[in-house]
C-alpha positions as CSV (number, residue, x, y, z in Angstrom):
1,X,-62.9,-39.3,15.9
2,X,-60.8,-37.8,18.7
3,X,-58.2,-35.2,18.4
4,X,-54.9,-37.0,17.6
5,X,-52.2,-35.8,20.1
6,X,-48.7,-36.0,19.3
7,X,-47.0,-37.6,22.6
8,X,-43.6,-36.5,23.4
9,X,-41.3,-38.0,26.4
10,X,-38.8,-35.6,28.1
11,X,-35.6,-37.8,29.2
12,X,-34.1,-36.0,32.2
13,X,-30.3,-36.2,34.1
14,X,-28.6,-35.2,36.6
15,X,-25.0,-33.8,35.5
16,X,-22.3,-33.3,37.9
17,X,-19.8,-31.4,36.1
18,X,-22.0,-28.8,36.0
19,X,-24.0,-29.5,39.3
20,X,-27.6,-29.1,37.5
21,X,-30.2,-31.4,35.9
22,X,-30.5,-31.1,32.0
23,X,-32.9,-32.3,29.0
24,X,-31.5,-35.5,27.6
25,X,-32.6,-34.6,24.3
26,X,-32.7,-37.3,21.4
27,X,-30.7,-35.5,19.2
28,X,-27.5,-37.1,21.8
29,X,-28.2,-40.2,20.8
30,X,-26.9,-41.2,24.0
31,X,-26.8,-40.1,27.7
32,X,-23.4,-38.7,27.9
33,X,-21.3,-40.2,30.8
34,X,-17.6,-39.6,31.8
35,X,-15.8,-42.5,33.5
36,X,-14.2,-42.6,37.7
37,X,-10.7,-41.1,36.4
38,X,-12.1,-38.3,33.9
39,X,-14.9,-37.6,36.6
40,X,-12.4,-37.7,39.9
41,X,-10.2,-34.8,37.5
42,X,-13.2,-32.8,37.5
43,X,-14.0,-33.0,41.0
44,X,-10.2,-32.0,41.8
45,X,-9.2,-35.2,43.3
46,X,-6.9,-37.1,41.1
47,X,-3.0,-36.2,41.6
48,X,-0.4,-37.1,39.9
49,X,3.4,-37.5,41.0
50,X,5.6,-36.6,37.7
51,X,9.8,-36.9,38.6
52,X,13.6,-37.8,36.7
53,X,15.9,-39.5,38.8
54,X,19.8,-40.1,37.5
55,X,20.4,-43.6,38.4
56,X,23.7,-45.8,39.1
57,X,24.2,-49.5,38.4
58,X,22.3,-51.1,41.1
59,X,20.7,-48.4,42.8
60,X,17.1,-48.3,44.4
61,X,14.6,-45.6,44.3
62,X,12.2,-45.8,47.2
63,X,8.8,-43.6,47.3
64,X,6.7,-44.5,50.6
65,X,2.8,-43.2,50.4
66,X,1.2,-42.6,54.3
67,X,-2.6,-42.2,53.1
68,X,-4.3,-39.9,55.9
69,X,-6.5,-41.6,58.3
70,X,-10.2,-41.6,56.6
71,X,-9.4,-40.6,52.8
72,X,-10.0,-43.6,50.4
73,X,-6.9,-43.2,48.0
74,X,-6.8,-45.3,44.7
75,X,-3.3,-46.0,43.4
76,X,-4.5,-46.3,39.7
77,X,-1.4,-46.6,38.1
78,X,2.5,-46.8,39.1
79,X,4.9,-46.5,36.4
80,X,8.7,-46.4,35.4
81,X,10.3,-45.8,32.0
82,X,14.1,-45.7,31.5
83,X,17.0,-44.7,28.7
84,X,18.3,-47.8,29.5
85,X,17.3,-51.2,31.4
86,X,16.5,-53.6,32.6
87,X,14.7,-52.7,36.0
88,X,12.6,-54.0,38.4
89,X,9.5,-52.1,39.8
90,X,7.9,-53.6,43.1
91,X,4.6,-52.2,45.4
92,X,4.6,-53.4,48.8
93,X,1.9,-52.5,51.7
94,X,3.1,-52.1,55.2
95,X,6.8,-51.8,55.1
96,X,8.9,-51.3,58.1
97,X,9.7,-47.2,58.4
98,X,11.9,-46.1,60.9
99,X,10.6,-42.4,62.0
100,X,13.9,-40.5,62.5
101,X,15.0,-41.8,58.6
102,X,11.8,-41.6,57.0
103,X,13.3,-39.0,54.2
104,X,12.4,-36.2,52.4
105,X,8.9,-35.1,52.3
106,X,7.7,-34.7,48.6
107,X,4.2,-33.7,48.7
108,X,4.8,-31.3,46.6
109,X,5.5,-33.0,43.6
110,X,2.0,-34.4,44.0
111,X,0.1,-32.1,41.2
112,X,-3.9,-31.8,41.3
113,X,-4.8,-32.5,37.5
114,X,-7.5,-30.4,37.8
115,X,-5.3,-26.7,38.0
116,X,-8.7,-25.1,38.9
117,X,-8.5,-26.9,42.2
118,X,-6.6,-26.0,45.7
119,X,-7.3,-30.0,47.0
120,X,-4.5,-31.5,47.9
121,X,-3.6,-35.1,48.4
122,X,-4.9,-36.7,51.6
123,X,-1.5,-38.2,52.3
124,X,2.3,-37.5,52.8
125,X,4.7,-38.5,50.5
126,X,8.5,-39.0,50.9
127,X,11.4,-39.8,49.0
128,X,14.1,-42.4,50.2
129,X,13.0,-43.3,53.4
130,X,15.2,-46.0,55.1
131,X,13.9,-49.2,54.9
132,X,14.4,-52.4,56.5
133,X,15.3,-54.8,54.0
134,X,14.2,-57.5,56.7
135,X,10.7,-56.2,56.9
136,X,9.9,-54.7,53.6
137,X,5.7,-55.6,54.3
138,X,4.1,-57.4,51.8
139,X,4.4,-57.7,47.9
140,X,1.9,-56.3,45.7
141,X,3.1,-55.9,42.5
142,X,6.4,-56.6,40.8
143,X,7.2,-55.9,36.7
144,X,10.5,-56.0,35.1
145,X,11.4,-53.0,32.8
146,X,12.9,-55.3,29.7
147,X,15.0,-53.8,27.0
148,X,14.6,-54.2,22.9
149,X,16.9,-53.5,20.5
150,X,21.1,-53.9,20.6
151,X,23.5,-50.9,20.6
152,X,22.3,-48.1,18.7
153,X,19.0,-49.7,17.7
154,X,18.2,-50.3,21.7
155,X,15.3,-48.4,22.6
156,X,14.7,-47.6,26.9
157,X,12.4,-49.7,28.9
158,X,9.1,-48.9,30.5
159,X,6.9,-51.2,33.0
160,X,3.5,-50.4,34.8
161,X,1.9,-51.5,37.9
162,X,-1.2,-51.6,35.5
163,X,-3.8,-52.7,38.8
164,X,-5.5,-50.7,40.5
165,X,-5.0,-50.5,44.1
166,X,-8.2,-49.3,46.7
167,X,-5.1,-48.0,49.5
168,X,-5.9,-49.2,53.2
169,X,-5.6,-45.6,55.5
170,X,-3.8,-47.5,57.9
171,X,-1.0,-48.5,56.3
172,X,1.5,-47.2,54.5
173,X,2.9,-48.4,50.6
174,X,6.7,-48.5,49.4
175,X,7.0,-48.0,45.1
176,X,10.4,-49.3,44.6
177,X,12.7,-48.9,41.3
178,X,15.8,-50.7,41.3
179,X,18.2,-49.9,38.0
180,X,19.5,-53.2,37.1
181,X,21.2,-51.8,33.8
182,X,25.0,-52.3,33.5
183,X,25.4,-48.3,33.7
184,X,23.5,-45.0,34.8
185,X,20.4,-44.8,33.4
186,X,17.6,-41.3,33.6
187,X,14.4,-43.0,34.7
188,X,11.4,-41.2,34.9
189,X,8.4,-42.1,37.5
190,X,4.8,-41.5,37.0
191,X,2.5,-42.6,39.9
192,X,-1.1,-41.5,39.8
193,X,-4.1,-41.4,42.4
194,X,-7.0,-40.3,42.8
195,X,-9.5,-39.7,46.5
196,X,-13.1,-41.6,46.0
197,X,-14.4,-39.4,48.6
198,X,-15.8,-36.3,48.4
Protein backbone atom coordinates (compact mmCIF):
# COMPACT_ATOMS: atom_id res chain seq x y z
CA UNK A 1 0.00 0.00 0.00
CA UNK A 2 1.48 3.33 -0.97
CA UNK A 3 2.37 6.08 1.40
CA UNK A 4 -0.81 8.21 1.92
CA UNK A 5 0.10 11.88 1.22
CA UNK A 6 -1.80 14.54 2.72
CA UNK A 7 -2.49 17.06 -0.31
CA UNK A 8 -2.70 20.65 0.51
CA UNK A 9 -3.65 23.67 -2.08
CA UNK A 10 -2.06 27.16 -1.56
CA UNK A 11 -4.78 29.84 -2.79
CA UNK A 12 -2.72 32.92 -3.82
CA UNK A 13 -3.68 37.03 -4.47
CA UNK A 14 -2.61 39.81 -5.49
CA UNK A 15 -3.35 42.80 -2.87
CA UNK A 16 -3.11 46.30 -3.87
CA UNK A 17 -3.35 48.13 -0.76
CA UNK A 18 -0.34 46.71 0.14
CA UNK A 19 1.23 46.29 -3.38
CA UNK A 20 2.32 42.44 -2.72
CA UNK A 21 0.94 38.90 -3.29
CA UNK A 22 -0.32 37.02 -0.11
CA UNK A 23 -1.41 33.39 1.01
CA UNK A 24 -5.28 33.26 0.82
CA UNK A 25 -5.37 31.08 3.71
CA UNK A 26 -8.75 29.09 4.50
CA UNK A 27 -8.93 30.29 7.80
CA UNK A 28 -10.57 33.91 5.63
CA UNK A 29 -13.16 32.06 4.63
CA UNK A 30 -13.27 34.40 1.81
CA UNK A 31 -10.88 36.40 -0.53
CA UNK A 32 -11.11 39.71 1.02
CA UNK A 33 -12.01 42.51 -1.63
CA UNK A 34 -12.65 46.21 -1.11
CA UNK A 35 -15.06 47.88 -3.55
CA UNK A 36 -14.08 51.09 -6.54
CA UNK A 37 -14.86 53.95 -3.78
CA UNK A 38 -13.01 52.23 -0.67
CA UNK A 39 -10.24 51.16 -3.17
CA UNK A 40 -9.96 54.79 -5.24
CA UNK A 41 -9.55 56.30 -1.24
CA UNK A 42 -6.67 54.13 -0.92
CA UNK A 43 -5.04 54.96 -4.03
CA UNK A 44 -5.51 58.75 -3.17
CA UNK A 45 -7.90 59.63 -5.83
CA UNK A 46 -11.35 60.20 -4.42
CA UNK A 47 -12.02 63.97 -3.40
CA UNK A 48 -14.52 65.36 -1.84
CA UNK A 49 -15.97 68.97 -1.88
CA UNK A 50 -17.54 69.73 1.77
CA UNK A 51 -19.20 73.71 2.02
CA UNK A 52 -22.19 75.94 4.03
CA UNK A 53 -23.69 78.54 2.09
CA UNK A 54 -26.32 81.17 3.76
CA UNK A 55 -29.03 81.31 1.35
CA UNK A 56 -31.98 83.97 0.48
CA UNK A 57 -35.43 83.24 -0.85
CA UNK A 58 -34.90 82.38 -4.32
CA UNK A 59 -31.34 82.41 -4.65
CA UNK A 60 -29.10 79.94 -6.81
CA UNK A 61 -25.90 78.35 -5.99
CA UNK A 62 -23.85 77.52 -9.03
CA UNK A 63 -20.57 75.06 -8.84
CA UNK A 64 -19.14 74.50 -12.49
CA UNK A 65 -16.53 71.28 -12.64
CA UNK A 66 -13.82 71.72 -15.87
CA UNK A 67 -12.44 68.01 -15.67
CA UNK A 68 -8.67 68.25 -17.16
CA UNK A 69 -8.18 66.96 -20.58
CA UNK A 70 -7.30 63.06 -20.17
CA UNK A 71 -8.40 62.29 -16.41
CA UNK A 72 -11.54 60.05 -16.20
CA UNK A 73 -13.41 61.80 -13.28
CA UNK A 74 -16.49 59.97 -11.74
CA UNK A 75 -19.09 62.31 -10.12
CA UNK A 76 -20.40 59.60 -7.65
CA UNK A 77 -22.57 61.48 -5.72
CA UNK A 78 -23.91 65.26 -5.54
CA UNK A 79 -25.74 66.28 -2.63
CA UNK A 80 -27.70 69.15 -0.83
CA UNK A 81 -29.29 69.19 2.71
CA UNK A 82 -30.97 72.31 4.15
CA UNK A 83 -32.44 73.87 7.66
CA UNK A 84 -35.25 74.59 5.74
CA UNK A 85 -36.79 73.84 2.09
CA UNK A 86 -37.96 73.09 -0.35
CA UNK A 87 -35.10 73.18 -3.11
CA UNK A 88 -34.28 72.08 -6.21
CA UNK A 89 -30.88 70.44 -7.14
CA UNK A 90 -30.05 70.19 -11.06
CA UNK A 91 -26.64 68.68 -12.98
CA UNK A 92 -26.23 69.82 -16.32
CA UNK A 93 -23.18 68.98 -18.89
CA UNK A 94 -21.99 71.64 -21.21
CA UNK A 95 -23.27 74.84 -19.97
CA UNK A 96 -22.55 78.10 -21.57
CA UNK A 97 -19.44 79.92 -19.43
CA UNK A 98 -18.45 83.16 -20.25
CA UNK A 99 -14.44 83.34 -19.45
CA UNK A 100 -14.03 86.85 -18.06
CA UNK A 101 -17.18 85.75 -15.32
CA UNK A 102 -16.33 82.37 -14.73
CA UNK A 103 -16.02 83.03 -10.71
CA UNK A 104 -14.03 82.16 -8.00
CA UNK A 105 -11.72 79.27 -8.20
CA UNK A 106 -12.38 76.70 -5.41
CA UNK A 107 -10.08 73.94 -5.86
CA UNK A 108 -9.21 74.08 -2.73
CA UNK A 109 -12.14 73.02 -1.09
CA UNK A 110 -11.62 69.79 -3.00
CA UNK A 111 -10.15 67.51 -0.06
CA UNK A 112 -8.16 64.08 -0.99
CA UNK A 113 -9.95 61.56 1.40
CA UNK A 114 -6.96 59.77 1.58
CA UNK A 115 -4.80 62.66 3.98
CA UNK A 116 -1.70 60.41 3.22
CA UNK A 117 -1.89 61.62 -0.31
CA UNK A 118 -0.51 64.98 -2.16
CA UNK A 119 -2.97 64.05 -5.55
CA UNK A 120 -5.01 66.56 -6.33
CA UNK A 121 -8.10 66.70 -8.35
CA UNK A 122 -7.55 66.65 -12.10
CA UNK A 123 -9.90 69.48 -12.63
CA UNK A 124 -10.77 73.23 -11.65
CA UNK A 125 -13.47 74.06 -9.77
CA UNK A 126 -15.32 77.46 -9.32
CA UNK A 127 -17.99 78.96 -7.43
CA UNK A 128 -20.71 81.18 -9.14
CA UNK A 129 -19.60 81.47 -12.48
CA UNK A 130 -22.08 83.54 -14.63
CA UNK A 131 -24.27 81.55 -16.60
CA UNK A 132 -26.42 81.91 -19.47
CA UNK A 133 -29.75 81.10 -18.56
CA UNK A 134 -30.39 80.71 -22.37
CA UNK A 135 -27.76 78.01 -22.74
CA UNK A 136 -27.55 76.27 -19.55
CA UNK A 137 -26.28 72.64 -21.69
CA UNK A 138 -28.06 69.78 -21.00
CA UNK A 139 -30.05 68.30 -18.02
CA UNK A 140 -28.76 65.47 -16.18
CA UNK A 141 -30.23 65.18 -13.03
CA UNK A 142 -32.81 67.17 -11.13
CA UNK A 143 -34.24 66.31 -7.31
CA UNK A 144 -36.43 68.39 -5.21
CA UNK A 145 -35.24 68.85 -1.56
CA UNK A 146 -38.99 68.36 0.13
CA UNK A 147 -39.74 69.35 3.65
CA UNK A 148 -41.56 67.08 6.58
CA UNK A 149 -42.91 68.17 9.57
CA UNK A 150 -45.01 71.76 10.34
CA UNK A 151 -43.50 74.56 12.55
CA UNK A 152 -41.51 73.30 15.30
CA UNK A 153 -41.85 69.66 14.35
CA UNK A 154 -40.39 70.58 10.65
CA UNK A 155 -37.29 68.87 10.18
CA UNK A 156 -34.64 70.39 6.91
CA UNK A 157 -34.56 68.76 3.61
CA UNK A 158 -31.92 66.75 1.93
CA UNK A 159 -31.81 65.49 -1.90
CA UNK A 160 -29.05 63.49 -3.78
CA UNK A 161 -27.97 63.19 -7.26
CA UNK A 162 -27.77 59.42 -6.26
CA UNK A 163 -26.26 58.30 -10.12
CA UNK A 164 -23.22 58.05 -10.83
CA UNK A 165 -21.73 60.11 -13.55
CA UNK A 166 -18.44 58.75 -15.86
CA UNK A 167 -17.54 62.98 -16.58
CA UNK A 168 -16.63 63.59 -20.42
CA UNK A 169 -12.92 65.61 -20.21
CA UNK A 170 -14.25 67.78 -22.69
CA UNK A 171 -16.93 69.35 -21.23
CA UNK A 172 -17.60 71.04 -18.45
CA UNK A 173 -20.70 70.32 -15.59
CA UNK A 174 -22.89 73.06 -13.71
CA UNK A 175 -24.31 71.54 -9.92
CA UNK A 176 -27.04 73.99 -9.32
CA UNK A 177 -28.98 74.65 -5.82
CA UNK A 178 -31.80 76.95 -5.95
CA UNK A 179 -33.49 77.77 -2.25
CA UNK A 180 -37.03 77.72 -2.99
CA UNK A 181 -37.92 78.15 0.88
CA UNK A 182 -40.11 81.20 1.87
CA UNK A 183 -36.91 82.47 3.95
CA UNK A 184 -33.00 82.09 4.29
CA UNK A 185 -32.13 78.85 4.74
CA UNK A 186 -28.02 77.27 5.69
CA UNK A 187 -27.61 74.59 3.04
CA UNK A 188 -24.76 72.48 3.11
CA UNK A 189 -23.24 70.78 -0.22
CA UNK A 190 -21.46 67.54 -0.44
CA UNK A 191 -20.15 66.61 -4.01
CA UNK A 192 -17.85 63.63 -4.23
CA UNK A 193 -15.46 62.23 -7.05
CA UNK A 194 -13.22 60.14 -7.59
CA UNK A 195 -10.16 59.72 -10.85
CA UNK A 196 -10.36 55.94 -12.41
CA UNK A 197 -6.99 56.37 -13.67
CA UNK A 198 -3.98 55.84 -12.17
Amino acid sequence: MGTRINARSLLHAYNQVIGKIQTIRSSYNAVKTLDTEHERIHAGKMWEHTQIHSMSTGQIYDHLIVPDSGSDLHLRSADFSSDGGPGLLEVYEAPFTDANSIGTVDTDAWKNLNRKSSNVIPATMYDEPFIDANSIGELLSAKVLAVSGVGQDQIGAKQAATHEWMLDDQKSYLIRYTNNDTGNVTANAEFLIYNSLD
